[in-house]
C-alpha positions in Angstrom: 10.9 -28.0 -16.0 7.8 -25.6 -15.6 7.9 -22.1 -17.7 8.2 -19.1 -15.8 5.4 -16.8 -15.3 7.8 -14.7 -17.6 7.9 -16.7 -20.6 4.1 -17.3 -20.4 3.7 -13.7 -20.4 6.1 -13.1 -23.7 4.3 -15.3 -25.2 0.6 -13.9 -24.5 2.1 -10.5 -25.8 3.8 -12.2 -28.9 0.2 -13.2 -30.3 -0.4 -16.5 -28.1 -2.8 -15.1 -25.9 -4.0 -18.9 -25.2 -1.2 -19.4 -23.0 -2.5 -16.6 -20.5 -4.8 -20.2 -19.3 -1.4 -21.3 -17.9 -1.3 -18.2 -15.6 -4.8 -18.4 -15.0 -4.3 -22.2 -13.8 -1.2 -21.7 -12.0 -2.3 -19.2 -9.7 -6.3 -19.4 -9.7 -6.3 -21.3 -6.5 -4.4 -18.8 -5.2 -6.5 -15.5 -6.1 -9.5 -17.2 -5.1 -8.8 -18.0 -1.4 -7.1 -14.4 -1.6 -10.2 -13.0 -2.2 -12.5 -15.4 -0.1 -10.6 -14.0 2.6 -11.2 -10.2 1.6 -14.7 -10.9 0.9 -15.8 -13.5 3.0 -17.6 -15.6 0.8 -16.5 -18.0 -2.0 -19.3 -17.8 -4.3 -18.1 -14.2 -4.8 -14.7 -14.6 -4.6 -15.1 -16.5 -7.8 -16.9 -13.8 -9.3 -14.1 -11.4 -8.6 -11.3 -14.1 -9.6 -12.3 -14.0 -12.7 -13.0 -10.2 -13.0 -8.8 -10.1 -12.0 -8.1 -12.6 -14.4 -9.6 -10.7 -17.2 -8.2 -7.4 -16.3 -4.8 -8.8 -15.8 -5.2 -10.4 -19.4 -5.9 -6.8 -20.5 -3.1 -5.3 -18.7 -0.2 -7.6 -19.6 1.4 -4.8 -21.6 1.6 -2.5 -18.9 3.0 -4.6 -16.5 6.5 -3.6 -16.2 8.2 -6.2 -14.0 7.2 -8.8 -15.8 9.1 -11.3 -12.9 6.2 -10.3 -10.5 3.5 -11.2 -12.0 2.1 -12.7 -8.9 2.4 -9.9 -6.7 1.2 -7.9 -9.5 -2.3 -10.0 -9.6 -3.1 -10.0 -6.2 -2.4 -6.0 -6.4 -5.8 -6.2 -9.0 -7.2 -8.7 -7.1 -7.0 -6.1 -3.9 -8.6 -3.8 -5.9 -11.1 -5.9 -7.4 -12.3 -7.0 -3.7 -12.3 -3.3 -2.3 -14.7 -2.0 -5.8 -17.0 -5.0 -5.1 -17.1 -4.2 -1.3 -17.9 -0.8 -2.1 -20.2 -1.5 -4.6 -22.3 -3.8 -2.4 -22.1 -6.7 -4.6 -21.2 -8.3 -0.9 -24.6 -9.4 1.3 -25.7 -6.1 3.0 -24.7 -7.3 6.4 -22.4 -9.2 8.6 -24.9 -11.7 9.7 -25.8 -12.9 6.4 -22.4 -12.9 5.4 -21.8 -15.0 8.2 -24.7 -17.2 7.7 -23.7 -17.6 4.0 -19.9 -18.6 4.6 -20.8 -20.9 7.5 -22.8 -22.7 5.2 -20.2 -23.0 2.3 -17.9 -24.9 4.5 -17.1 -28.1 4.4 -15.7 -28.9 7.9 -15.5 -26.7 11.2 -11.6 -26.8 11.3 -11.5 -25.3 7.7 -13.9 -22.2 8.7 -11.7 -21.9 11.8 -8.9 -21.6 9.5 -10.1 -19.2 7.5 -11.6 -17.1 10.0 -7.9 -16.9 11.6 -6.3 -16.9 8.4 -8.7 -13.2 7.5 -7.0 -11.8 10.9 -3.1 -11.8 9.6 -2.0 -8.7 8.2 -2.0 -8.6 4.7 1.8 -8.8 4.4 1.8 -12.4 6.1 -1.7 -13.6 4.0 0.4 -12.4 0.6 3.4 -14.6 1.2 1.6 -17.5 2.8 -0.6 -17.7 -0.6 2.5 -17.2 -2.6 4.0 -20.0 -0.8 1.3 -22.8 -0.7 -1.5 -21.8 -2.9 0.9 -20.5 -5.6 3.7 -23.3 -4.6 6.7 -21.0 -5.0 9.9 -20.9 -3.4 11.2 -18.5 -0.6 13.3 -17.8 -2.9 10.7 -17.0 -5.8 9.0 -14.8 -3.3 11.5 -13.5 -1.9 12.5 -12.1 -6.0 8.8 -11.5 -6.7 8.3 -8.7 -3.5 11.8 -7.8 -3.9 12.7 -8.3 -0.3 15.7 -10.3 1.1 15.0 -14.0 1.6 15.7 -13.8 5.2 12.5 -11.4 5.8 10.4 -13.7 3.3 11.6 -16.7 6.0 10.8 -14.3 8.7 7.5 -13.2 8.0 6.6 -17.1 7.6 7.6 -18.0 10.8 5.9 -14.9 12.2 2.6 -15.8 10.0 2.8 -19.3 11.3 3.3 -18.1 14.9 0.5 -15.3 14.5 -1.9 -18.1 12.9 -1.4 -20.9 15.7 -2.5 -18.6 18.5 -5.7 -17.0 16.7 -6.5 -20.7 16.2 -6.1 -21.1 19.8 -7.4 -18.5 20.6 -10.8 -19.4 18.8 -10.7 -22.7 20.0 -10.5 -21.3 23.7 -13.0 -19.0 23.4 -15.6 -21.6 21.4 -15.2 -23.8 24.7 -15.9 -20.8 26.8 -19.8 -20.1 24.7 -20.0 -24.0 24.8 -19.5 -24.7 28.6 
């Protein structure tokens, strides 16, 4: 059975801060698409994964709830995105930004994806990364917001929902430039 994020934790704190790479490789996936989507770019999303990894590292012994840990790193991972947005680390405008992440990808339908995926509210990107970057439960989400399973369920369905028709809506609207 897999260690909670708890145990890793307690045992980072307790003088085995090599186990802290078990946090970093269970949830590194997921902090860097969350920040690819808040900064548009994956090259710096890295940059700023790592920059969250290191403060989290730092800040173990002030985390209180020590059962969110996930919601508690993409909290830093926020704030890490908004500091390098307003720091300009970002390109200085939306057309090379553009230009740039249009070039990273690897396949249209995946930069669609994204693109729709940066238009859900934040609510609906946090527990969609939570449950398939992150691979945890409802349930374990559901625990880690503390919020009743049936809104965790919810808010899936309505990020699902929300997702399918900005996808169709950019694939209506891509057929509109084309023809």
């Amino acid at each position: 059975m897999a260690e909670s994020d708890k145990y890793f934790i307690e045992q980072c704190l307790d003088g085995r801060p090599d186990e802290f790479r078990q946090l970093v490789r269970r949830y590194q996936t997921a902090v860097t698409a969350y920040l690819t989507s808040k900064l548009g770019n994956k090259t710096n999303a890295e940059e700023a994964a790592q920059e969250t990894f290191v403060r989290a590292y730092f800040g173990l012994k002030d985390l209180k709830k020590r059962d969110s840990f996930s919601s508690w790193l993409l909290g830093i991972a926020g704030r890490v995105a908004k500091e390098q947005l307003r720091n300009k680390i970002q390109l200085a405008d939306m057309d090379a930004l553009a230009q740039q992440q249009s070039r990273e990808q690897k396949s249209t339908d995946d930069f669609e994806l994204q693109q729709a995926f940066a238009k859900l509210p934040d609510s609906y990107r946090e527990i969609i990364l939570l449950r398939f970057y992150a691979s945890q439960s409802c349930q374990q989400i559901a625990e880690n917001l503390d919020m009743p399973l049936g809104t965790v369920t919810k808010t899936l369905s309505r990020a699902y929902s929300q997702l399918r028709q900005l996808l169709e809506k950019q694939k209506s609207d891509g057929k509109e430039v084309q023809g």
